[in-house]
C-alpha positions, 0 to 999 in steps of 0.5 A, a space after each residue: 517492468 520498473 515503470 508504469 502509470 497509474 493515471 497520469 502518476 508515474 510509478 517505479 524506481 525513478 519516481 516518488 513513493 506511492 502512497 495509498 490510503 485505504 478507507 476500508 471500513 473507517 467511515 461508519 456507515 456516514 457518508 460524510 465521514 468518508 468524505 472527510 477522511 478523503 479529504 484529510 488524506 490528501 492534506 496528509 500526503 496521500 497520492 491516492 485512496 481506495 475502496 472496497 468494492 463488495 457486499 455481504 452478500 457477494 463474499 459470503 452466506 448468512 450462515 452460523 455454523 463453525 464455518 462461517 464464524 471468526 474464532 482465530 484470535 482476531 479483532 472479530 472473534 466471534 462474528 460471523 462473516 456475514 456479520 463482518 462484512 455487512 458492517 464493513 462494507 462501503 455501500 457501492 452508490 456512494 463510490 461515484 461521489 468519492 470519486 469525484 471528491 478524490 478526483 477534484 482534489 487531485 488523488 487517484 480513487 480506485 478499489 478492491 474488487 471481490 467479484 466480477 460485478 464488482 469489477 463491473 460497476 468499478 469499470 462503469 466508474 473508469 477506475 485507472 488500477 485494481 487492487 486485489 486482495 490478500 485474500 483473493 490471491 488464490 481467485 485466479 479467473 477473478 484476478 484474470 477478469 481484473 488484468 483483461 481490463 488493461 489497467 495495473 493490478 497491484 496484488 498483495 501477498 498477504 497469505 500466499 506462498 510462492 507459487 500462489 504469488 507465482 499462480 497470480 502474476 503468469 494470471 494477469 499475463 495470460 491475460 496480456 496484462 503485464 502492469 503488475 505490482 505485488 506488494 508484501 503483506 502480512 494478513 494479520 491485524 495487527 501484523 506483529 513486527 517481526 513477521 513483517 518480512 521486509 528483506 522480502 520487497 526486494 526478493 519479489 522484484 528480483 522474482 518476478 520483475 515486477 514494481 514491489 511494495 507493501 501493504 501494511 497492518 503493522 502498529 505504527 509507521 516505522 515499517 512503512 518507512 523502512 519499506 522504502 529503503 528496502 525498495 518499496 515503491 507504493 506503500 498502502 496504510 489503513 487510513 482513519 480521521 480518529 480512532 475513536 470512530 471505531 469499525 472492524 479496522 480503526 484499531 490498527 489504523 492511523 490517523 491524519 497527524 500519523 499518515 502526514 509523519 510517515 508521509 515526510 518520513 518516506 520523501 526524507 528516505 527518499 533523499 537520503 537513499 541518494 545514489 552510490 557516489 564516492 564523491 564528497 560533496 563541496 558541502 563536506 569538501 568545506 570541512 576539510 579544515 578539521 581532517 587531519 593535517 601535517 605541519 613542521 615547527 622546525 627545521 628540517 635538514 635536506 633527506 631527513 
């Protein structure tokens, strides 16, 4: 599939980058902060903001022991999960008012699920797409729940390996959902440069046939920018109002000034990828004057 809709946008080859700006965690528990930060991202050039739809209590147990305590050399070392995701968490009666923030100011709002109820509550919501996360790539019945809604599900492949992809994409046909998007994803936050792996975007499209592009945990806006000439065509960024706000994801997240440089970045990639054509254009035909010339000063005998 090269097309499909998500709301009324259409998204594929033929059609402008999609680009997703993901609150995630960066509001701080401050309903007003996430407003703000919707608001910001629509005058940033974002086409869309997500959620994500979870509890502590839905992922995870309030537990202690070595199991359920972060120690990988990561932001949230020595957290436990429980920990991490009661801050992290956006609290689900807000979503219906971020909604119509989104909506009135023309983005399309839509999240994360991370369990059934929560695909629940968001079909309550009429959400027009589901993301499912790096992490829940592996969760087939649940990516099987999300595609027998008959909406798009963009996946993110962020820890998974070929099979696993491969586990996730025949899922959402088993459930006659074939509007899949896969996005390249490194789970690492940071993601360091050279994992980013972008030759990848266009491998999976070839694979799998499907809309590609990438969420990305890189520093910065550069790879996101190279993602769209290597065909990417929805791109999700961590989108904060000012770093200084904190939370579990601001460090590796941009703000407004940065997400509206990447925006016009990736619509001038846009243009510059053009089409393959030999042809000058009667722009360049003008500066023909400057190409190389031949012209005689004397005369020339008949044969010589």
């Amino acid at each position: 599939m090269k097309e499909l809709f998500i709301g009324n946008t259409a998204v594929g080859a033929n059609h402008p980058t999609f680009l997703i700006a993901e609150l995630s965690a960066n509001h701080n528990h401050k309903l007003d902060i996430a407003i703000e930060t919707i608001k910001a991202a629509k005058k940033a050039g974002a086409d869309a903001i997500k959620l994500q739809t979870y509890t502590a209590d839905t992922l995870t147990i309030d537990c202690n022991n070595e199991y359920f305590r972060i120690n990988q050399d990561t932001l949230w070392d020595g957290k436990t999960l429980y920990d991490l995701y009661q801050q992290a968490f956006t609290p689900w009666e807000w979503h219906k008012e971020l909604k119509e923030v989104a909506e009135n100011l023309g983005l399309v709002f839509f999240s994360t699920p991370f369990d059934n109820t929560a695909v629940d509550f968001l079909e309550s919501l009429d959400v027009p797409v589901y993301k499912i996360a790096s992490f829940e790539i592996s969760d087939v019945p649940l990516i099987e729940y999300v595609a027998s809604k008959g909406k798009p599900v963009i996946i993110s492949t962020g820890i998974a390996t070929l099979p696993e992809i491969t586990d996730a994409v025949e899922a959402c046909k088993k459930s006659g959902n074939n509007q899949v998007v896969l996005l390249k994803c490194t789970s690492s936050y940071p993601a360091p440069y050279n994992e980013a792996n972008l030759r990848t975007i266009p491998d999976m499209a070839d694979k799998f046939d499907v809309i590609t592009g990438l969420s990305d945990h890189t520093m910065g806006i550069s790879v996101p920018i190279a993602a769209v000439a290597q065909g990417a065509r929805i791109i999700e960024k961590h989108f904060i109002l000012d770093r200084e706000i904190g939370g579990p994801d601001s460090s590796f997240s941009v703000e407004p000034a940065e997400f509206k440089m990447m925006a016009d970045s990736i619509r001038n990639v846009e243009e510059a990828l053009g089409q393959v054509n030999y042809t000058p254009s009667d722009r360049v035909l003008k500066n023909k004057i400057f190409a190389r010339s031949l012209f005689v000063v004397m005369d020339i005998k008949k044969g010589e």
